[in-house]
Each structure stands twice: as C-alpha cells, then as structure tokens.
C-alpha positions as CSV (number, residue, x, y, z in Angstrom):
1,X,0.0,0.0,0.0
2,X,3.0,2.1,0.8
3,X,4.3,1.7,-2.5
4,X,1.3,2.4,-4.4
5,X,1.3,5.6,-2.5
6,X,4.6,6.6,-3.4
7,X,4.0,5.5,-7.1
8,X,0.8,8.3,-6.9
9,X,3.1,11.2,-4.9
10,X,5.6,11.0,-7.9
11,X,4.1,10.5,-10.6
12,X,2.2,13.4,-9.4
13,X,5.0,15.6,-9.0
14,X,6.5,14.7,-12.0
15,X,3.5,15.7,-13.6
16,X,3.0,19.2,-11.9
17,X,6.6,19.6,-13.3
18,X,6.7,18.4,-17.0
19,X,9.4,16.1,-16.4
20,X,8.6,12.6,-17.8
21,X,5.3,13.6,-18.7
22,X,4.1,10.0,-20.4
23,X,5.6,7.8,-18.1
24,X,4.0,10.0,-14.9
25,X,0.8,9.7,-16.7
26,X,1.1,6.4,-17.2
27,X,2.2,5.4,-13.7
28,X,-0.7,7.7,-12.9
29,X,-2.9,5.8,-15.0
30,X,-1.9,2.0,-13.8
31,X,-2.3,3.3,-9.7
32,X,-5.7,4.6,-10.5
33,X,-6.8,1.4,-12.8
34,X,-5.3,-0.3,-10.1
35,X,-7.1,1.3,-7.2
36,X,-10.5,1.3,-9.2
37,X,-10.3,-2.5,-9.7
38,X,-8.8,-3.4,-6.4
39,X,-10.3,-6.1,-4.6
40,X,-9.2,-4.3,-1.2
41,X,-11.4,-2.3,0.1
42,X,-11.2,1.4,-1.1
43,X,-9.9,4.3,0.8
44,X,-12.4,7.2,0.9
45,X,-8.7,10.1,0.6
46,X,-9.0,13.4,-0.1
47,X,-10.1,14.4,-4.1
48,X,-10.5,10.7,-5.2
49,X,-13.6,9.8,-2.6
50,X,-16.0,7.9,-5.1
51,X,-14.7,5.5,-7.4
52,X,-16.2,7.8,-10.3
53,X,-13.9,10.6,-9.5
54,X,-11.1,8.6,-9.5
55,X,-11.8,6.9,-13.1
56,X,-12.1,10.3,-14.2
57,X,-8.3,11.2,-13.3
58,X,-7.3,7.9,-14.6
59,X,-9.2,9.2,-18.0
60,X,-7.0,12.4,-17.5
61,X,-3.9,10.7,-17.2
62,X,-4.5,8.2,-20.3
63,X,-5.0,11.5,-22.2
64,X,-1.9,13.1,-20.7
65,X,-0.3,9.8,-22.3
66,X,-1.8,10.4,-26.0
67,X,-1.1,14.4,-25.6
68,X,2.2,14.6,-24.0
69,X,4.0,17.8,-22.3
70,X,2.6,21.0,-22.9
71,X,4.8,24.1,-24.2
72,X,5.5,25.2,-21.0
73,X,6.9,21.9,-19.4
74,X,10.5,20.7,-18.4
75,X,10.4,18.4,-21.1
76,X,9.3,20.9,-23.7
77,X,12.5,23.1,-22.6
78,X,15.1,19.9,-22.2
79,X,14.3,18.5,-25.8
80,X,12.7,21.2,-27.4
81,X,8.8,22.1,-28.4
82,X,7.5,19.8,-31.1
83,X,4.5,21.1,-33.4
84,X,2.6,19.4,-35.8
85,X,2.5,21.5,-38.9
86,X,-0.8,21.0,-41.1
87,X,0.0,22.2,-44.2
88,X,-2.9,24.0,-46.6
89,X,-4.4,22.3,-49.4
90,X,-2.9,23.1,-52.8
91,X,-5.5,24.3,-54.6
C-alpha cells in the first residue's frame, strides 16, 4: 500500500513539473486502474472519494499519455517544443 502511495506522490510531482510527462501519466494511470479494480477495500482520501472521481483522473492521465507535455513543461525546454504543422491544401 506504501508503495502504491509513493508511485501516486511522484508520478504526481513529475507531472506538476513536465518532467517525464508520459511515463508520470502512465504510472498515474496504472495506480488509478489499479485502485479502481482493487479487490481491497477502497480508501475514501482526499479528491478521489467515489470510485467515479477517481476513473475520471485515470481518463486524465490516459490523455496526458496520447497528448504529452505541454509548451511550457521541463520536457518541452530539455528536448525542445514539437508542433505538428498541417499544411494547406494546394489548390
């Protein structure tokens, strides 16, 4: 339980940051898959006190995985800001 705990407090950091923004999310989306389909009995903590709320952060986070860092992350400034150009249709 300790560990899981952990797992949450820094992938959480880590995602406040922008530091290893896909694998935070994706830490953050296995402890909350985890916690939802836990067969121990779930902890009424803080923001996640229904199981609903909690499957909505773990909907979040699997976004956050898809999306990546934003512009203003530590990952955008350590390897640089990607974009995705669309060019216009020749007419």
């Amino acid at each position: 339980m300790l560990a899981i705990a952990l797992l949450a407090v820094v992938s959480g950091a880590l995602l406040v940051t922008g530091y290893q923004t896909r694998l935070a999310a994706g830490a953050a989306v296995m402890v909350g898959v985890g916690s939802l389909f836990s067969w121990f009995p779930f902890a009424n903590v803080g923001l996640f006190a229904t199981k609903t709320t909690l499957g909505f952060a773990s909907v979040v986070a699997a976004a956050l995985v898809c999306m990546g860092p934003g512009a203003f992350s530590l990952d955008a400034r350590l390897f640089g800001r990607r974009e995705i150009v669309i060019p216009r249709p020749k007419n």
